[in-house]
DRENDO-1510 file (C-alpha; in Angstrom, 1 decimal, always signed):
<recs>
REC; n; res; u; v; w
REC; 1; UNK; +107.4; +16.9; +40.0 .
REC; 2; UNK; +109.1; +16.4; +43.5 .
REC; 3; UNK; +112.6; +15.6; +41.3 .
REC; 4; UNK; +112.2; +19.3; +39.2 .
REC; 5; UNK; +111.7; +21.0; +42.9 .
REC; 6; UNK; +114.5; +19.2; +44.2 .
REC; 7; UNK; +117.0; +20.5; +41.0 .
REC; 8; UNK; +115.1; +23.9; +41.3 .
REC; 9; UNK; +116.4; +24.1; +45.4 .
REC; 10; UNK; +119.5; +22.6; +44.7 .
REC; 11; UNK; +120.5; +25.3; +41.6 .
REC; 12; UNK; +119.2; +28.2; +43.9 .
REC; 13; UNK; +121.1; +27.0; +46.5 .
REC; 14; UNK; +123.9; +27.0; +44.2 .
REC; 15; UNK; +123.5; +30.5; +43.1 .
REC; 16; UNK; +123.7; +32.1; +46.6 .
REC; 17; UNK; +126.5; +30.6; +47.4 .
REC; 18; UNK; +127.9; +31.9; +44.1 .
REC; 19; UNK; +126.8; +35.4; +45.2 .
REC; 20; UNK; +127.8; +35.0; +48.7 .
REC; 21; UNK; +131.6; +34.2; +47.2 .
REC; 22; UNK; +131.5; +37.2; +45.0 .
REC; 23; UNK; +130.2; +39.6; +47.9 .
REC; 24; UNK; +133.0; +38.1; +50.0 .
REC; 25; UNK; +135.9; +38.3; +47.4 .
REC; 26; UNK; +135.1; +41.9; +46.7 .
REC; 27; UNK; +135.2; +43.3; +50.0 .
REC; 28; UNK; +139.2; +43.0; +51.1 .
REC; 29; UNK; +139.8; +45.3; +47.5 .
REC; 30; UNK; +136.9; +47.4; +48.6 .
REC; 31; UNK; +138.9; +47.8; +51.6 .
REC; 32; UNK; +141.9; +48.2; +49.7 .
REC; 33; UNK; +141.3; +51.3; +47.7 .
REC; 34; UNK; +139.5; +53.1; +51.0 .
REC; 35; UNK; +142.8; +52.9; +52.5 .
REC; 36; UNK; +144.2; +54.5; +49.4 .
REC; 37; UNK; +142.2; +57.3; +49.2 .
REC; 38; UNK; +141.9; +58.0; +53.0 .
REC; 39; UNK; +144.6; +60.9; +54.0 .
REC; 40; UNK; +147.6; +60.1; +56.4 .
REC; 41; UNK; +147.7; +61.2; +59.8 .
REC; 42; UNK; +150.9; +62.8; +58.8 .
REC; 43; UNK; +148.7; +65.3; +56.0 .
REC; 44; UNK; +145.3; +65.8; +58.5 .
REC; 45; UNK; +147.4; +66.9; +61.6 .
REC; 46; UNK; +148.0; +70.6; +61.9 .
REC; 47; UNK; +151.3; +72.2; +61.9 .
REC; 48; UNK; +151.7; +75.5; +63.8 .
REC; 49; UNK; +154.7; +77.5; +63.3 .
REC; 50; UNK; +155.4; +80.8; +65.6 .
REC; 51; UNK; +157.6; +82.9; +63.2 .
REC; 52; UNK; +158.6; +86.5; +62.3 .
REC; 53; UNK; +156.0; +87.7; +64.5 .
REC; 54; UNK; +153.2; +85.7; +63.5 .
REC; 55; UNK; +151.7; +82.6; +64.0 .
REC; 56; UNK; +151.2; +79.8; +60.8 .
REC; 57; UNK; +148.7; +77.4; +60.9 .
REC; 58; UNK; +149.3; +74.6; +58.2 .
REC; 59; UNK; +146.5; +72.5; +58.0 .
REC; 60; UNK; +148.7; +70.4; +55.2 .
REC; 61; UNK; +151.5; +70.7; +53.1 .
REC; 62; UNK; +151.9; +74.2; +50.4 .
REC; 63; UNK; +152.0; +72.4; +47.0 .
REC; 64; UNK; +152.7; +76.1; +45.2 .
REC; 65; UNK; +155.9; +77.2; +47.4 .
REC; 66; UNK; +158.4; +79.9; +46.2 .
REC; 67; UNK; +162.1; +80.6; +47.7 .
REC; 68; UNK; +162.7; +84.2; +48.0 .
REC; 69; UNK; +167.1; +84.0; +48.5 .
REC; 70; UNK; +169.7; +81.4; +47.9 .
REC; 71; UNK; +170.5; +80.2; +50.7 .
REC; 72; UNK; +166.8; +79.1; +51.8 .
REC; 73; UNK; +166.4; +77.8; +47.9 .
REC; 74; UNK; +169.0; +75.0; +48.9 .
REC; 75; UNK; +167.5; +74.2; +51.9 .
REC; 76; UNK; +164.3; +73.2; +50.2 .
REC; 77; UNK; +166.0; +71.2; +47.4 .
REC; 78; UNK; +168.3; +69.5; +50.2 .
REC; 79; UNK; +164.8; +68.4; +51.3 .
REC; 80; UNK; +164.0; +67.2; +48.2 .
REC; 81; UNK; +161.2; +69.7; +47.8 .
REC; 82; UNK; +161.4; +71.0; +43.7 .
REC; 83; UNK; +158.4; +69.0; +43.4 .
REC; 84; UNK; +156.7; +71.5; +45.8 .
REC; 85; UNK; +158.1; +74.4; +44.3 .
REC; 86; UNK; +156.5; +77.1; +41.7 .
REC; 87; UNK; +159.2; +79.4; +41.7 .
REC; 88; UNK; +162.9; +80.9; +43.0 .
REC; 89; UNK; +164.2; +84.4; +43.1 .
REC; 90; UNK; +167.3; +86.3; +44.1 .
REC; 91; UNK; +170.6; +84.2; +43.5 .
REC; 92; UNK; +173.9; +85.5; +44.7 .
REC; 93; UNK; +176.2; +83.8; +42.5 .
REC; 94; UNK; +175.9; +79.9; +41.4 .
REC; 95; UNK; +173.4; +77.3; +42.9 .
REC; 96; UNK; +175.2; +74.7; +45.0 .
REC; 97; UNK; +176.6; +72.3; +42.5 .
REC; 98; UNK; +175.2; +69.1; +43.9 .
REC; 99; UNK; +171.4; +70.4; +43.8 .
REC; 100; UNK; +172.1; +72.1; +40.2 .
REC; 101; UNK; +170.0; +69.3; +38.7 .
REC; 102; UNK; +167.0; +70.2; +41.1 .
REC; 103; UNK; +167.3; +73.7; +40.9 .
REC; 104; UNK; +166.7; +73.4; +37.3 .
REC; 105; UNK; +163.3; +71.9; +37.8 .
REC; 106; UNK; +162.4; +75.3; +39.2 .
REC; 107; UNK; +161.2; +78.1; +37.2 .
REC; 108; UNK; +163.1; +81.6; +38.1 .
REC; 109; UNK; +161.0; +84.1; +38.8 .
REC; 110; UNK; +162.6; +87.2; +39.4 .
REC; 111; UNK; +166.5; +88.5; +39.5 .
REC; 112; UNK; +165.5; +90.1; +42.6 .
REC; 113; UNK; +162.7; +89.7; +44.3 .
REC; 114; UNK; +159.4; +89.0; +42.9 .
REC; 115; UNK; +156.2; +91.3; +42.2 .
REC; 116; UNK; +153.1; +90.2; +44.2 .
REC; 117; UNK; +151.5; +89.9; +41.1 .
REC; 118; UNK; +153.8; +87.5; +39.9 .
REC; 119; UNK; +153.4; +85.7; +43.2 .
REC; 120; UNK; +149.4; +85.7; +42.7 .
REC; 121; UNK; +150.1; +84.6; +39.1 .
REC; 122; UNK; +151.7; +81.7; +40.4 .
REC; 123; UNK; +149.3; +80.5; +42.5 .
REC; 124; UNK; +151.6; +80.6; +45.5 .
REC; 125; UNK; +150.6; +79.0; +49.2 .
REC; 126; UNK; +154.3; +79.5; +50.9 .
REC; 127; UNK; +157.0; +82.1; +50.7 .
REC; 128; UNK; +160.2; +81.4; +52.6 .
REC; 129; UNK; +162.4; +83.9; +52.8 .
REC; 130; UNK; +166.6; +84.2; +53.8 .
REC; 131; UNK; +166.1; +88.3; +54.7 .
REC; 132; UNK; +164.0; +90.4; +56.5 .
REC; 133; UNK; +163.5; +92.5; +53.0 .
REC; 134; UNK; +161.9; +89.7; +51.2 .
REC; 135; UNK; +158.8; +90.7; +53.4 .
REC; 136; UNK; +159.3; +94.4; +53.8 .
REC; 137; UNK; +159.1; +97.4; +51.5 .
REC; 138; UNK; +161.3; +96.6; +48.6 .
REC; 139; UNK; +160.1; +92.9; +48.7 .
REC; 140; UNK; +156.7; +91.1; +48.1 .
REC; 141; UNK; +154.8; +92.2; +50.7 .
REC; 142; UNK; +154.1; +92.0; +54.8 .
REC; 143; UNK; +153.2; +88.3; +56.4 .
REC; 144; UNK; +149.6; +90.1; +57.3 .
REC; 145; UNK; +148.9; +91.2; +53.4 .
REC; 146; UNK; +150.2; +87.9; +52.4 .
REC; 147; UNK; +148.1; +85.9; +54.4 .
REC; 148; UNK; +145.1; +87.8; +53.4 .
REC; 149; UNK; +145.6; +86.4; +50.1 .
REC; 150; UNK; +146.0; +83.1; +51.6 .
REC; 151; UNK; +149.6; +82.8; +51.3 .
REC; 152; UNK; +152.3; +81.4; +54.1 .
REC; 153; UNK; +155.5; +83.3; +55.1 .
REC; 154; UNK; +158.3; +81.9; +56.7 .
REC; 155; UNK; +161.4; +84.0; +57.7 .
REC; 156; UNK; +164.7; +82.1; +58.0 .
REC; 157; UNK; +165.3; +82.9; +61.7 .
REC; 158; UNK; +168.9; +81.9; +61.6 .
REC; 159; UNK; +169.9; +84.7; +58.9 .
REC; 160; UNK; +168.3; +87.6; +60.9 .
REC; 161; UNK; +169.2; +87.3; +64.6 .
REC; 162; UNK; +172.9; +88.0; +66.3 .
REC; 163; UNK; +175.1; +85.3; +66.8 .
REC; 164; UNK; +173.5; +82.7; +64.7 .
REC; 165; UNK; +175.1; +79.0; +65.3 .
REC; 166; UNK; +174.8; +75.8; +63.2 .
REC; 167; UNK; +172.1; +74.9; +65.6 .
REC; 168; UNK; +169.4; +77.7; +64.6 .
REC; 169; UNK; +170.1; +76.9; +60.8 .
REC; 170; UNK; +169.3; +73.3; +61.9 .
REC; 171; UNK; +166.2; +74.8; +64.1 .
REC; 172; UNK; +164.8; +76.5; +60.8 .
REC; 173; UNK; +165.4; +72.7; +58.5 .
REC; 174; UNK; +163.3; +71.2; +61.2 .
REC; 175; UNK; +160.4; +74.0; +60.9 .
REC; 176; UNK; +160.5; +73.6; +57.2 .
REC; 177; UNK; +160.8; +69.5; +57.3 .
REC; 178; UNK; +157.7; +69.7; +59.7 .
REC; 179; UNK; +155.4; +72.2; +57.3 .
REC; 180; UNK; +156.3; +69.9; +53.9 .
REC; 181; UNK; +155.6; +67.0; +56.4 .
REC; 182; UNK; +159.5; +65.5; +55.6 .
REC; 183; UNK; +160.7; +65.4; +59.3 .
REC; 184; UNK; +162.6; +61.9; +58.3 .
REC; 185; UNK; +164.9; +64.2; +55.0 .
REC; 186; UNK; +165.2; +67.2; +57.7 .
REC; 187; UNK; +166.8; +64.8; +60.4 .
REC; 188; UNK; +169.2; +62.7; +57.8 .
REC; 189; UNK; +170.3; +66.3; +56.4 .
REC; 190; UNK; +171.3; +67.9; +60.1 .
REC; 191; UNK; +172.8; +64.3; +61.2 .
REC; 192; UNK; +174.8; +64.4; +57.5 .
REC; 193; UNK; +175.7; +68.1; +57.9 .
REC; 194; UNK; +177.0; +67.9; +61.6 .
REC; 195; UNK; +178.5; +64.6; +60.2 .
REC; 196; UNK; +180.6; +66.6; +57.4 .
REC; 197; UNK; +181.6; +69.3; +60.4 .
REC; 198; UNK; +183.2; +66.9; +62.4 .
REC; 199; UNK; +185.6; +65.1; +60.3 .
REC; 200; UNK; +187.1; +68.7; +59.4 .
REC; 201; UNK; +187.2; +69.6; +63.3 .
REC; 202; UNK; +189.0; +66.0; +63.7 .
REC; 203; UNK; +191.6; +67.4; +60.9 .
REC; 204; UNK; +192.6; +70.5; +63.0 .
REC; 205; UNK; +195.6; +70.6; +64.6 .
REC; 206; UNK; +195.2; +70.7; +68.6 .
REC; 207; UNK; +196.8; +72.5; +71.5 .
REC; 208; UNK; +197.6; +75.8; +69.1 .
REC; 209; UNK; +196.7; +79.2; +69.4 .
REC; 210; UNK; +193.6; +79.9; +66.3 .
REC; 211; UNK; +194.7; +82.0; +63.8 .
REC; 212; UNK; +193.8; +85.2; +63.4 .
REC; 213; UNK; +191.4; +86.0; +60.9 .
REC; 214; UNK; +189.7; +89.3; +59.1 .
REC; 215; UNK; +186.7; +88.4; +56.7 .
REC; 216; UNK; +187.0; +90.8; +54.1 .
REC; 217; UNK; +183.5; +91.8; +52.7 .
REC; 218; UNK; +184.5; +94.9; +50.8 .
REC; 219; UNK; +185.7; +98.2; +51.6 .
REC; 220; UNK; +187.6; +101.4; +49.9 .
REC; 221; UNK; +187.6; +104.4; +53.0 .
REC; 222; UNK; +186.4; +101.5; +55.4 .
REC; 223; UNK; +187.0; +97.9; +55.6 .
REC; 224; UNK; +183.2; +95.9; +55.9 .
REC; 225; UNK; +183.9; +92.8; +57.9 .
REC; 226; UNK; +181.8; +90.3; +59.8 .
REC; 227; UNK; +181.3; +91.1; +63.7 .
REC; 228; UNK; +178.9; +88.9; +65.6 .
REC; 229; UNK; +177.0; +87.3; +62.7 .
REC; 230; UNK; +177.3; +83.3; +60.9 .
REC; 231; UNK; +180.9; +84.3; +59.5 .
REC; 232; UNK; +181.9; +84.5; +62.9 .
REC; 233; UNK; +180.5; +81.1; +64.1 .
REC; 234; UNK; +181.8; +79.7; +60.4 .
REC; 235; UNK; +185.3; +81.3; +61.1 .
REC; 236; UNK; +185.3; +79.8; +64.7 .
REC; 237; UNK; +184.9; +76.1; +64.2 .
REC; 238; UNK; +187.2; +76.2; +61.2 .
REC; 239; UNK; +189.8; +77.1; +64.0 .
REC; 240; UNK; +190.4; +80.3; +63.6 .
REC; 241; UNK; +189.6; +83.6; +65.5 .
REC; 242; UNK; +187.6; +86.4; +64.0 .
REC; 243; UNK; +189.4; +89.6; +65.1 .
REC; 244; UNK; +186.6; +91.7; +65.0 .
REC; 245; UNK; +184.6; +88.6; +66.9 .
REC; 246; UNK; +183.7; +91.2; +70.1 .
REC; 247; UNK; +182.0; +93.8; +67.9 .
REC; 248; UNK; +177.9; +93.7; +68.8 .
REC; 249; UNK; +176.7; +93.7; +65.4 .
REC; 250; UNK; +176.2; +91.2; +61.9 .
REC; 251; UNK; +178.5; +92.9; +59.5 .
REC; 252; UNK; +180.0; +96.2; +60.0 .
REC; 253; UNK; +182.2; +98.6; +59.0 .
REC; 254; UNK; +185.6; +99.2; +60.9 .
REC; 255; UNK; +188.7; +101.9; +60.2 .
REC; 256; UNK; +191.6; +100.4; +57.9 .
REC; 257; UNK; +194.2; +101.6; +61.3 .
REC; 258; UNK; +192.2; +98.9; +63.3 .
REC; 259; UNK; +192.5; +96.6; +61.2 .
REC; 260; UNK; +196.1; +96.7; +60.8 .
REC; 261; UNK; +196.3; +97.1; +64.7 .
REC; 262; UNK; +194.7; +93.6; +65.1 .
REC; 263; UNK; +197.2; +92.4; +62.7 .
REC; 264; UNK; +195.6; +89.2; +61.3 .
REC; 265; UNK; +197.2; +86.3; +60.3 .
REC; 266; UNK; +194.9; +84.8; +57.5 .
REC; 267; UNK; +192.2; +87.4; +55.4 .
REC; 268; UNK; +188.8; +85.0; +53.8 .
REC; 269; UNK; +187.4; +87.4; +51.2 .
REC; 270; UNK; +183.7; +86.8; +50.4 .
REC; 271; UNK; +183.3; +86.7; +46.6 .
REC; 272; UNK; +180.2; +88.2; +45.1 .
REC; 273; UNK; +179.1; +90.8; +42.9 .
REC; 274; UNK; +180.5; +92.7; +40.1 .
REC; 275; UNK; +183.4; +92.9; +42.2 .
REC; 276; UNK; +185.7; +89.5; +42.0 .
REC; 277; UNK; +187.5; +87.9; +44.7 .
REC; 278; UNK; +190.4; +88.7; +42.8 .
REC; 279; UNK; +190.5; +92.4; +42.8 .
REC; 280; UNK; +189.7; +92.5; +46.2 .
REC; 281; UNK; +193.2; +90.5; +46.6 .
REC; 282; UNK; +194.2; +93.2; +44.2 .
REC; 283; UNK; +193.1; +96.0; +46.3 .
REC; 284; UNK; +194.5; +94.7; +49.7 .
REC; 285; UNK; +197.8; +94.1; +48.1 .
REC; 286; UNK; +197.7; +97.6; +46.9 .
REC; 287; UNK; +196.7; +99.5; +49.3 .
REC; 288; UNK; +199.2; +102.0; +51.5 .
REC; 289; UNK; +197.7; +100.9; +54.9 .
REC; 290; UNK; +195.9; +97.3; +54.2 .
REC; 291; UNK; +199.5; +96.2; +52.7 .
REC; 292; UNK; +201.3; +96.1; +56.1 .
REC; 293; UNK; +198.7; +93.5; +57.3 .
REC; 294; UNK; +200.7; +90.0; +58.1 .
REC; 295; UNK; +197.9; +88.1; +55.7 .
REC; 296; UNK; +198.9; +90.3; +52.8 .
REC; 297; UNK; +202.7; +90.3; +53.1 .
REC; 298; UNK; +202.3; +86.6; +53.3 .
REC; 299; UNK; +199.5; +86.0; +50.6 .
REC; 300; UNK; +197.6; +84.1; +53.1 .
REC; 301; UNK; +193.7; +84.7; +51.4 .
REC; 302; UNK; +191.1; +82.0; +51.6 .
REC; 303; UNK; +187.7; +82.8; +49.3 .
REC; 304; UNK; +184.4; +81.9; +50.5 .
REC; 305; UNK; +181.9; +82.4; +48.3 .
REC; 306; UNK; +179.0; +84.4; +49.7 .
REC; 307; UNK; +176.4; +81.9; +49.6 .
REC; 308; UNK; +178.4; +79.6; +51.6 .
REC; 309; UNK; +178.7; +82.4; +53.8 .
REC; 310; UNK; +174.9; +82.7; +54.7 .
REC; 311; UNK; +173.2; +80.4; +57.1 .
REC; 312; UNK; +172.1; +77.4; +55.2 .
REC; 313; UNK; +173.0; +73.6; +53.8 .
REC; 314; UNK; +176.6; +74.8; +52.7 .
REC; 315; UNK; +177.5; +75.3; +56.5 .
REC; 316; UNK; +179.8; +72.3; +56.6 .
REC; 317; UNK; +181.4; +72.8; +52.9 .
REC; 318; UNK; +182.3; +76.7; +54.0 .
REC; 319; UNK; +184.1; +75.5; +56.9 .
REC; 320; UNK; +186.2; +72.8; +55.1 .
REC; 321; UNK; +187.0; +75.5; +52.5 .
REC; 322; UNK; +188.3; +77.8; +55.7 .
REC; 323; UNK; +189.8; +75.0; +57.6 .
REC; 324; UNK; +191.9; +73.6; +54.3 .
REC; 325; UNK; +193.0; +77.4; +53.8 .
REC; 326; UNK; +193.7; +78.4; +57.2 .
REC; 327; UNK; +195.5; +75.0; +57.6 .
REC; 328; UNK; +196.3; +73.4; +54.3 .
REC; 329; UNK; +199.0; +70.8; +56.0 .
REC; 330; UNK; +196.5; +69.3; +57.7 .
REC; 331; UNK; +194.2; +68.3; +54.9 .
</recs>
């Protein structure tokens, strides 16, 4: 009797220990898949943004976003953000070639700008927009009625102030890196893009007078040209000197005379539109007044195309394309 007791303790004994091992060995991948599941700091910390007037409160990342102009559509794939992305609008002319492949992951909303019912159909949480329009009459509605519908806006602050610089587009990349929660891509893009900028700067020739330059927009009566705005900035570190650089406005129009009175030395002719880069040359070369400019008896034109012209990730690739034509020995 005392031996069956003493196999009886001695197999009970046994089993808890068994048990005891089990309950141990689970616990670390217990453990394991609660750190899974729990959220990052980095997605549980709020983001506030103050921006066109209003202030965003992002509690996490928008999942649904949509890109209202080119420009801020290639910011968000430079980020790496198609995944994020329900929709784009509004292209100018062709996507920058080396985010064509995520572009394509995007569906394309709207020629123009969107309906709010095609937002809403979407399911959209974020709107980021290049121009003041995408949020005004002709575009998808106010910040106040989108946010009502419990959308976020953000204005590209660089594309709608005077005398923009490299430094408020890279101010707007670090507001949009801090709402998708990618600070680490926004950094690496501004210290790539200022990167780029320097090794043209290093290419121009020193201790020269810059060349003068008219930007060339469009014009028949009038000539439209770039005062204070980012073709002046763009025009500047490429070495040149924007002859209507003083006027205290973005683009505007100026008299043919002046022009020829400020006599410029190189013309960049932004290409967009029906209208190609090529009959603008057309029309300069033509024209009885525009023809006695020193540019066009020397068929010194440089083309920029329009969205490398607006305040976004093709900053440094513009003013390459103005330093090569303004000074082509030197590259």
């Amino acid at each position: 009797m005392k031996k069956w007791r003493s196999i009886w303790l001695v197999m009970v004994i046994a089993l808890i220990a068994v048990l005891g091992a089990c309950g141990a060995k689970d616990k670390p991948e217990s453990a394991k898949q609660t750190e899974k599941v729990e959220p990052s700091e980095a997605t549980t910390t709020e983001v506030i943004i103050e921006n066109n007037e209003t202030t965003q409160t992002y509690k996490e990342a928008p999942k649904k976003a949509i890109s209202l102009n080119q420009h801020v559509t290639e910011i968000m794939l430079a980020l790496g953000l198609e995944d994020s992305m329900v929709g784009t609008a509004y292209l100018d002319d062709k996507i920058y070639e080396p985010l064509q492949a995520a572009y394509d992951k995007v569906p394309v909303l709207s020629d123009q700008y969107p309906t709010k019912e095609q937002v809403i159909d979407a399911e959209a949480d974020f709107l980021y927009a290049g121009w003041k329009s995408g949020f005004g009459e002709k575009g998808v509605g106010t910040p106040e009625e989108l946010e009502e519908l419990g959308i976020h806006t953000y204005l590209h602050t660089a594309s709608n102030m005077t005398k923009p610089t490299l430094e408020d587009i890279f101010t707007d990349i670090r507001h949009i890196a801090e709402i998708f929660r990618v600070e680490d891509r926004g950094e690496a893009l501004i210290e790539q893009m200022t990167k780029d900028v320097e090794e043209v700067q290093a290419k121009l020739p020193k201790d020269s007078e810059n060349l003068r330059v008219l930007v060339f927009d469009s014009g028949d009566k009038d000539v439209f040209t770039a005062g204070q705005n980012f073709m002046n900035e763009l025009v500047t570190i490429a070495g040149g000197q924007n002859i209507f650089g003083d006027v205290e406005s973005g683009w505007t129009t100026v008299s043919k005379e002046d022009a020829v009175d400020r006599n410029p030395e190189v013309v960049v002719v932004i290409d967009y539109g029906e209208t190609t880069a090529e009959q603008k040359i057309k029309f300069l070369k033509n024209d009885p007044a525009l023809k006695e400019m020193e540019a066009v008896k020397n068929d010194r034109f440089v083309i920029l195309p329009l969205s490398a012209a607006s305040e976004g990730v093709r900053a440094a690739a513009a003013i390459q394309i103005l330093a090569k034509g303004f000074y082509p020995a030197n590259f």
